[in-house]
N, C-alpha and C positions, 0 to 999 in steps of 0.2 A: 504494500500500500504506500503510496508516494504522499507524503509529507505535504501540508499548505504553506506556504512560504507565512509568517505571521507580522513581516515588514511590509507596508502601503498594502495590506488590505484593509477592510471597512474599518472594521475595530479596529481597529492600528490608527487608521486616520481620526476617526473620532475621536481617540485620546487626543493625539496630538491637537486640533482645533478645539476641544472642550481644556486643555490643559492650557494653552494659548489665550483660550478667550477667558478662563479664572484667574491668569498672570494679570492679563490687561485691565480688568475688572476691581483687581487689587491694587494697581499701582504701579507694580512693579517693573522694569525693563528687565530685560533676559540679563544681563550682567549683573544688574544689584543681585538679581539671586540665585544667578549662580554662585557671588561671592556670598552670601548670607547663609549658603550652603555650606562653603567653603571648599568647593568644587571650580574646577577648571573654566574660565572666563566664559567659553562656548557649551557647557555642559547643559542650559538650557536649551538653548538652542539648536546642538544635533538631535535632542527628547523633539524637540516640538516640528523641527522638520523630517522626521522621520530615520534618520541616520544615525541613531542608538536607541536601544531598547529601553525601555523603563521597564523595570520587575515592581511586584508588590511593596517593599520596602521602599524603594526610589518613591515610587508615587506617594507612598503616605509622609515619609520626607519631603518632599517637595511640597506637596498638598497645604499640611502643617503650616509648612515656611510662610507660606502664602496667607497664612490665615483663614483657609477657608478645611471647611469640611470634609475630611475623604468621603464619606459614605453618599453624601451631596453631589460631590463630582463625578464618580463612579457611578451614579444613576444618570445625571447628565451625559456620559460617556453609554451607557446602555441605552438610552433614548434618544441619541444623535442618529438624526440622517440629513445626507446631502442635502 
C-alpha cells in the first residue's frame, strides 16, 4: 500500500493558513515568534509555508506562544476548506 504524501495536502494546508491566520490575529510577525520561541528566525515560516512539518508538541508550543487556544485552533484546522 503506497503511503499519502502528508506535505501540501488538505490538512496540511489548513494548518498552515488556520496557523497563519491565528499568528496575524494575534499580533505577531513570523520573527517575533519564532524568536519568543526561541527557535530559528525562519522556523515560523517554513511551518506556515509548508516546508517543515509541525508534530503535536510544535503546535501546542506554538499555539500557546500565541496566546490563543490549541483545542480552538485545531477545530479551526478540522473545519477549514478552501
Amino acid at each position: 500500500m503506497a503511503r499519502k504524501p502528508t506535505l501540501r495536502n488538505r490538512r496540511h494546508l489548513a494548518m498552515q493558513r488556520v496557523l497563519r491566520a491565528t499568528r496575524v490575529e494575534r499580533g505577531y510577525k513570523q520573527r517575533e515568534l519564532s524568536e519568543k520561541l526561541g527557535r530559528a528566525s525562519n522556523y515560523v515560516t517554513l511551518i506556515e509555508t509548508g516546508q517543515r512539518r509541525c508534530d503535536i508538541p510544535e503546535f501546542f508550543e506554538l499555539v500557546e506562544a500565541i496566546g490563543a487556544d490549541p483545542v480552538a485552533v485545531f477545530t479551526r484546522i478540522a473545519q477549514w476548506s478552501p
